[in-house]
Residue frames as a rotation matrix with the C-alpha (Angstrom) as fourth column:
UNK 1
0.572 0.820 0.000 0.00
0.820 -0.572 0.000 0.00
0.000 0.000 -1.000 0.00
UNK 2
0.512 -0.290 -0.808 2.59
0.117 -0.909 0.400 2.62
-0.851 -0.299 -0.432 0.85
UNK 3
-0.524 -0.511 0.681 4.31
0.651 0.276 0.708 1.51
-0.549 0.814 0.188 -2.35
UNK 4
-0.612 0.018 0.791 1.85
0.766 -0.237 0.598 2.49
0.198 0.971 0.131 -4.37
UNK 5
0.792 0.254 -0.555 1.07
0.460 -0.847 0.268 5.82
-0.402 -0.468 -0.787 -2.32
UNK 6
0.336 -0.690 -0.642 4.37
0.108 -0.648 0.754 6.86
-0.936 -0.323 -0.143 -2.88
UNK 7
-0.472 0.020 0.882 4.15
0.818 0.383 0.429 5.88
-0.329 0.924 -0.197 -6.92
UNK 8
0.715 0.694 0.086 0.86
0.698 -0.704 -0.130 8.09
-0.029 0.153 -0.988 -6.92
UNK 9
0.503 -0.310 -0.807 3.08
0.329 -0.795 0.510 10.77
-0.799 -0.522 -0.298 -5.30
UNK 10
-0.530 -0.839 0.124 5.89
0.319 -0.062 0.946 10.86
-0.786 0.540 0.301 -7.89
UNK 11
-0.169 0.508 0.845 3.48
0.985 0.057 0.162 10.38
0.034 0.859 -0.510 -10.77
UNK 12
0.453 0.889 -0.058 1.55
0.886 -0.443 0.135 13.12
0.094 -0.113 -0.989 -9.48
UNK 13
0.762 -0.193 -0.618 4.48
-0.018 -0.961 0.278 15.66
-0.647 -0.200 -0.736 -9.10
UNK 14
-0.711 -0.702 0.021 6.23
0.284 -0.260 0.923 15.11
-0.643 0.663 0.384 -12.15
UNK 15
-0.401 0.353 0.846 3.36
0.891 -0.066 0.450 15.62
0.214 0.933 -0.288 -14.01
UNK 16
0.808 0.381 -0.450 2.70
0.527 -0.808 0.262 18.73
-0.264 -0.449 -0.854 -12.13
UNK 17
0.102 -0.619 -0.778 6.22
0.058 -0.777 0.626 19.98
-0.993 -0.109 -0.043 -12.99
UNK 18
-0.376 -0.120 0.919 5.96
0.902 0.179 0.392 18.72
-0.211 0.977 0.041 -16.85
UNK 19
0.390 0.879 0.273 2.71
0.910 -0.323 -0.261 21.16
-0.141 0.350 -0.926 -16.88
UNK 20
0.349 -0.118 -0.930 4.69
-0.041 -0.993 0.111 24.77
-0.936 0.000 -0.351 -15.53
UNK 21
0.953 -0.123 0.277 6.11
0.262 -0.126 -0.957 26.73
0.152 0.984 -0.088 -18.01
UNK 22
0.071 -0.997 0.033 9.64
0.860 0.045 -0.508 27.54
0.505 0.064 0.861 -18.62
UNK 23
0.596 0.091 -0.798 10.54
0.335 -0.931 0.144 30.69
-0.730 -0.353 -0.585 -16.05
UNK 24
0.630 0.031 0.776 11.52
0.675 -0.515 -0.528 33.01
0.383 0.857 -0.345 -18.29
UNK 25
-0.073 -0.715 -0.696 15.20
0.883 -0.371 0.289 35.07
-0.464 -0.593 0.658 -16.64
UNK 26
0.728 0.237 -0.643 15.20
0.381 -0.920 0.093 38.47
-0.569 -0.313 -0.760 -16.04
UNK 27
0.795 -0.579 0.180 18.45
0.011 -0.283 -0.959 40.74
0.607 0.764 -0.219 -18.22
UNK 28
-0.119 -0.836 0.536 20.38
-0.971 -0.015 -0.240 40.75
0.209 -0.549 -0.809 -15.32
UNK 29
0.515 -0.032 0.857 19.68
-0.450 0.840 0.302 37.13
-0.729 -0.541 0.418 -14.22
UNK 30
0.993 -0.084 0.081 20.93
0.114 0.553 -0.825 36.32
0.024 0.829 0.559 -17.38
UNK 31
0.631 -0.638 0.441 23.97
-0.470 -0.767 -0.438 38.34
0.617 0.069 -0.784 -16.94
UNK 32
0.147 -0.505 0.850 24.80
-0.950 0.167 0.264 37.36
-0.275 -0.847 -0.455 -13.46
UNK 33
0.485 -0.204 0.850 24.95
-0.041 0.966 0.255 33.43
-0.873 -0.159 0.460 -15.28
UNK 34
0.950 -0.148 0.274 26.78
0.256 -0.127 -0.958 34.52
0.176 0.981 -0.083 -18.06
UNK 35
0.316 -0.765 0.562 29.51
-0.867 -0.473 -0.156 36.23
0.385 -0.438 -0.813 -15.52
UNK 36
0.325 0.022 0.946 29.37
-0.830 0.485 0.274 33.24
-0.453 -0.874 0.176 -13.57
UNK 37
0.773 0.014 0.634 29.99
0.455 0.683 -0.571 30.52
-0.441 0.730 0.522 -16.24
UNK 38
0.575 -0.773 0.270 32.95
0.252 -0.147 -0.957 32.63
0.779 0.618 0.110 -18.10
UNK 39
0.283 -0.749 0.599 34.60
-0.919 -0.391 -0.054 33.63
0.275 -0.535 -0.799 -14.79
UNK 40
0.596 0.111 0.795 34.36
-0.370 0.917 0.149 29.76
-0.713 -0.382 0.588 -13.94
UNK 41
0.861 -0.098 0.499 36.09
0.467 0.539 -0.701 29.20
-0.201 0.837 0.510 -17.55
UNK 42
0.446 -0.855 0.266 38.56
-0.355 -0.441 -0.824 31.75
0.822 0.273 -0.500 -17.47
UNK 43
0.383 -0.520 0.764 39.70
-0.802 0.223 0.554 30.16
-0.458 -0.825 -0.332 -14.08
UNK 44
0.686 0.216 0.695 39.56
0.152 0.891 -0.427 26.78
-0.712 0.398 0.579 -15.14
UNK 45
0.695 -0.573 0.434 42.24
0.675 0.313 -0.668 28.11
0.247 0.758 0.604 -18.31
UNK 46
0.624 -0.650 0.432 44.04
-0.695 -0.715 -0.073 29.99
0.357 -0.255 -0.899 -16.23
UNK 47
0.485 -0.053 0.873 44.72
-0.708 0.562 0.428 27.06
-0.513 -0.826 0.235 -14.21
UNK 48
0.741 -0.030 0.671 45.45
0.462 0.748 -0.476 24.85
-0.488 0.662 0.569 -17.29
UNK 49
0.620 -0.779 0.087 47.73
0.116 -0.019 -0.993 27.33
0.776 0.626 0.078 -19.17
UNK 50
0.463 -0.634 0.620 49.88
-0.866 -0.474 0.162 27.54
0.191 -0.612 -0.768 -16.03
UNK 51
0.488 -0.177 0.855 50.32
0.066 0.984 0.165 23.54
-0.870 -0.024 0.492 -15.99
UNK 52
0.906 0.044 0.422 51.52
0.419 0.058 -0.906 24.37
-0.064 0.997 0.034 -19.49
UNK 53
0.388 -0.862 0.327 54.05
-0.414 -0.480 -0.774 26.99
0.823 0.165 -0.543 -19.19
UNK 54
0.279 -0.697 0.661 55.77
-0.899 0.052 0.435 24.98
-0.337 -0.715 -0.612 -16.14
UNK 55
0.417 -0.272 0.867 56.08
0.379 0.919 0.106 21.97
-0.826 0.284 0.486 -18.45
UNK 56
0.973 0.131 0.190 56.83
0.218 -0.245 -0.945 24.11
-0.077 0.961 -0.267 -20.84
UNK 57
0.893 -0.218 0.394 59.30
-0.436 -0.638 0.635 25.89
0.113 -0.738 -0.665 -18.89
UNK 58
0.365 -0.617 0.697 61.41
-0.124 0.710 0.693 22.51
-0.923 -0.339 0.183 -18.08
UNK 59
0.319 -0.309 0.896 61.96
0.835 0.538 -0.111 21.72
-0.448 0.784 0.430 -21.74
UNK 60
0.538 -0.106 0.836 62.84
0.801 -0.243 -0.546 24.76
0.261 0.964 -0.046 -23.18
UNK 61
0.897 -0.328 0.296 64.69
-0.441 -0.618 0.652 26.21
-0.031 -0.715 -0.699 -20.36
UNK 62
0.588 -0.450 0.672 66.93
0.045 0.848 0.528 23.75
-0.808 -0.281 0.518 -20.66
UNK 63
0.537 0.137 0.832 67.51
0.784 0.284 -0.553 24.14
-0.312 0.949 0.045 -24.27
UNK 64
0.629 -0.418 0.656 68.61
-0.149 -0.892 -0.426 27.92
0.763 0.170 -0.623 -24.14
UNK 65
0.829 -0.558 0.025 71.02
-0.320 -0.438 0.840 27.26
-0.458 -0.705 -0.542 -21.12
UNK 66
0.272 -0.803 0.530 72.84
0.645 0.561 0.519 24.30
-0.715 0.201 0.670 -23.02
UNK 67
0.376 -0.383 0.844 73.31
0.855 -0.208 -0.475 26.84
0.357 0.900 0.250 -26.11
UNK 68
0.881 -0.149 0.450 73.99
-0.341 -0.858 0.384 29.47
0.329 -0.491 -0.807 -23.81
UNK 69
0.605 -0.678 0.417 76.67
0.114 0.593 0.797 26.99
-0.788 -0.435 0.436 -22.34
UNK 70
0.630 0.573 0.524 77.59
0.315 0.429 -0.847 26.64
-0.710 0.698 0.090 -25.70
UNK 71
0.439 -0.364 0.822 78.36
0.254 -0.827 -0.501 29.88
0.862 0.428 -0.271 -26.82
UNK 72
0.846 -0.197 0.495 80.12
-0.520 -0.504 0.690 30.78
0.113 -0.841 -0.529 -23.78
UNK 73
0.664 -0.476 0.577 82.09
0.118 0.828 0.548 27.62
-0.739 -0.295 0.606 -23.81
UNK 74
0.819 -0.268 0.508 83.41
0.556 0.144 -0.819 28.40
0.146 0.953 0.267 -27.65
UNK 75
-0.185 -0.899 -0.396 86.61
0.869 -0.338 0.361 30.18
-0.459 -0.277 0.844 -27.94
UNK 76
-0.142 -0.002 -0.990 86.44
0.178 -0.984 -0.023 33.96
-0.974 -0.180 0.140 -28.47
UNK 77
-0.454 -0.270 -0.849 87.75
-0.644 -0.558 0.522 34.46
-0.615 0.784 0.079 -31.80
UNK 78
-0.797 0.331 0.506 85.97
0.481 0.853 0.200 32.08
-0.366 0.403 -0.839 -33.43
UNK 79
-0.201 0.765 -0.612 82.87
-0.954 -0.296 -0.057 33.39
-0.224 0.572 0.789 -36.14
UNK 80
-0.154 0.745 0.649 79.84
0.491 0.628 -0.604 32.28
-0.858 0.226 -0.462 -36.46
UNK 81
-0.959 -0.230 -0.168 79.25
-0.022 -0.529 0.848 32.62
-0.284 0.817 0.502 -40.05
UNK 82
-0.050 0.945 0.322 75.73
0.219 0.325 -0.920 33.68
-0.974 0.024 -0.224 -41.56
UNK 83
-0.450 0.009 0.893 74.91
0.886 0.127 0.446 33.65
-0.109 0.992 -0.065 -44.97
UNK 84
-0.820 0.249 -0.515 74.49
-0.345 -0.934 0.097 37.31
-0.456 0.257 0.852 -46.40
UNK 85
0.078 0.878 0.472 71.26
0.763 0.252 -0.596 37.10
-0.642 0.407 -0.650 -48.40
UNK 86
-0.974 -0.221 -0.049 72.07
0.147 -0.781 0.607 39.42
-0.172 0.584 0.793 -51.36
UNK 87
-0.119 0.862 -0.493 68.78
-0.086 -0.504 -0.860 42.12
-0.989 -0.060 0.134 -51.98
UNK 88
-0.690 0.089 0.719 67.02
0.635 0.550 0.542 41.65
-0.347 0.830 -0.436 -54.79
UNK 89
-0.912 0.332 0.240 64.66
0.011 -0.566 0.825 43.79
0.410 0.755 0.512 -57.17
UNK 90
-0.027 0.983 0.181 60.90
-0.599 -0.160 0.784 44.29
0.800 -0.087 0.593 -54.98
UNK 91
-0.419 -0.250 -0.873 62.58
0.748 0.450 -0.488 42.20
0.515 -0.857 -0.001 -51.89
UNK 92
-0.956 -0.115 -0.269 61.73
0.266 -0.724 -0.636 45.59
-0.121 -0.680 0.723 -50.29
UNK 93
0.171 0.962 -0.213 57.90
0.864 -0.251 -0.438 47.10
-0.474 -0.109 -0.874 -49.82
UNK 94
-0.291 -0.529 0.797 57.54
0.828 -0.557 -0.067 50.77
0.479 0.640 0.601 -51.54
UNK 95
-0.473 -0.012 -0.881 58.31
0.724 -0.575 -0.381 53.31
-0.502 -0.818 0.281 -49.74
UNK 96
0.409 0.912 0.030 56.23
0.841 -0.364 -0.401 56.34
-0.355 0.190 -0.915 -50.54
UNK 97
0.882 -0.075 -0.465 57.15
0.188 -0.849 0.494 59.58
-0.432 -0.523 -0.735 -51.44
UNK 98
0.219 -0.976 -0.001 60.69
-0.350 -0.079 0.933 58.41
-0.911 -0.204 -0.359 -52.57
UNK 99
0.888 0.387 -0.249 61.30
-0.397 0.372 -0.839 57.72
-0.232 0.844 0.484 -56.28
């Protein structure tokens, strides 16, 4: 018997809540869950790009100290040679004004 008292019950108040209509939010209620939901998201990738740049951190810290070592370690006079890149004809943007 209480079983099916407490069936009724359910039945009877979900189909009471099927019936309401949607509440309908106010411009600022909307707002205040719009703030709420992107401050939640900008935490949330704050949090995530900081896990990032301290893994990041390890590997590519590393990288610039050993070439830093590197160069430091080499012997003065020594040149590093780069390849000149000879200028060519429209290699350059035009400059206004200047013929």
């Amino acid at each position: 018997m209480k079983k099916t008292v407490l069936a009724l019950a359910i039945i009877a108040t979900g189909l009471a809540s099927c019936s309401k209509e949607p509440q309908q939010l106010s411009k600022q209620q909307i707002k205040q869950k719009i703030d709420s939901i992107t401050t939640a998201r900008i935490k949330e990738s704050d949090m995530q790009s900081q896990v990032d740049l301290q893994r990041r951190i390890k590997i590519e810290v590393k990288a610039k100290a050993d070439s830093i070592v590197a160069a430091q370690s080499r012997p003065k006079d020594s040149v590093v040679a780069h390849p000149i890149v000879p200028v060519r004809p429209g290699m350059f943007p035009h400059i206004p004004g200047k013929k």
